[in-house]
C-alpha positions in Angstrom: 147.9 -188.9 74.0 144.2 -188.0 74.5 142.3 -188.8 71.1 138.6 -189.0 70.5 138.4 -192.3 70.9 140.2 -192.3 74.2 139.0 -189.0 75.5 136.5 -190.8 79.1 140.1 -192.2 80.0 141.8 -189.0 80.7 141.4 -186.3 82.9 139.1 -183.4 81.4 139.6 -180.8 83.6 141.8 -178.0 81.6 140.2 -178.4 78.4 137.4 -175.9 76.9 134.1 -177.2 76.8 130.2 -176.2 75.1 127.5 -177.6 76.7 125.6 -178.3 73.7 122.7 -180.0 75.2 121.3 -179.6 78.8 117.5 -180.2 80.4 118.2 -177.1 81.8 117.6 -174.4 79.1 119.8 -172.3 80.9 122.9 -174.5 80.4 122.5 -174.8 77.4 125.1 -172.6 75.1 127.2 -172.3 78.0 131.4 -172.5 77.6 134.5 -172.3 79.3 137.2 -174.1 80.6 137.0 -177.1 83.0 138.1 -176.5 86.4 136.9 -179.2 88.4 134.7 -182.7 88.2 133.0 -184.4 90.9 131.1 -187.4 90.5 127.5 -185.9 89.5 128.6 -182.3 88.0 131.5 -180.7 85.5 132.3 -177.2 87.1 133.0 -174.9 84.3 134.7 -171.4 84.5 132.7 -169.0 81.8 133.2 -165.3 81.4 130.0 -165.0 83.8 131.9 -167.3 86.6 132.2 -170.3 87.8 128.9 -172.4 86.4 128.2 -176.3 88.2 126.8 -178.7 85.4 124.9 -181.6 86.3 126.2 -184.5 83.3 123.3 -186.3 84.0 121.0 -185.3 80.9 123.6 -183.3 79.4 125.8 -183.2 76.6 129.2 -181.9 76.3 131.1 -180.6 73.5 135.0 -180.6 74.6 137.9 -179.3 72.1 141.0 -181.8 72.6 144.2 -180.3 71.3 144.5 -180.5 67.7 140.9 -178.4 67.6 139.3 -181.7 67.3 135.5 -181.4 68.8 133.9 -184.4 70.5 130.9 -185.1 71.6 130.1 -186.5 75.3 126.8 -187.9 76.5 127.2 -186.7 80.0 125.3 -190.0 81.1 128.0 -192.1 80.9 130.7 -189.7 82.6 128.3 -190.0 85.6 130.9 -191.6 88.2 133.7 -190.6 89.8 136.8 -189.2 87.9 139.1 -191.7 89.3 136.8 -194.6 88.7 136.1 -193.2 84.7 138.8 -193.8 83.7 139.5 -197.4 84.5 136.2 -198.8 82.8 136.0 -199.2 79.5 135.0 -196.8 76.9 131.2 -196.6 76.2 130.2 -196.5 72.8 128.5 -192.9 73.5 131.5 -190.4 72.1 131.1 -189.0 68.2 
């Protein structure tokens, strides 16, 4: 079951998401649902469309099921989904 504590080791596409920090100031604010991940960028379906978020410099706010909010440095989700979530959790999540 995916917790907060466990939340790099399972696949994040499907849950809701707020970019709560970005370099971009145009990212920032931004929400929506998950629809894909590549290695380099979280692709997030808003009511504007389909927006493509760097993680590098980014932070992510995603709501597990329970409402439970947690917070992702998007630095250390910077690899591929597949490879994520066989390393072991960084100390980056509050």
């Amino acid at each position: 079951m995916i917790s907060s504590q466990n939340v790099l080791r399972h696949e994040l596409i499907g849950l809701d998401v707020l970019v709560s920090g970005a370099s971009n100031p145009a990212h920032r604010g931004l929400c929506g649902r998950i629809i894909d991940e590549t290695r380099n960028l979280l692709m997030i379906e808003t009511t504007h469309g389909v927006k493509r978020i760097p993680k590098m410099h980014s932070t992510f706010q995603v709501i597990l099921p329970g409402s439970v909010h947690v917070e992702i440095d998007g630095s250390v989700m910077v690899l591929a989904p597949e490879k994520r979530i066989n390393l072991h959790e960084k100390k980056r999540i509050t």
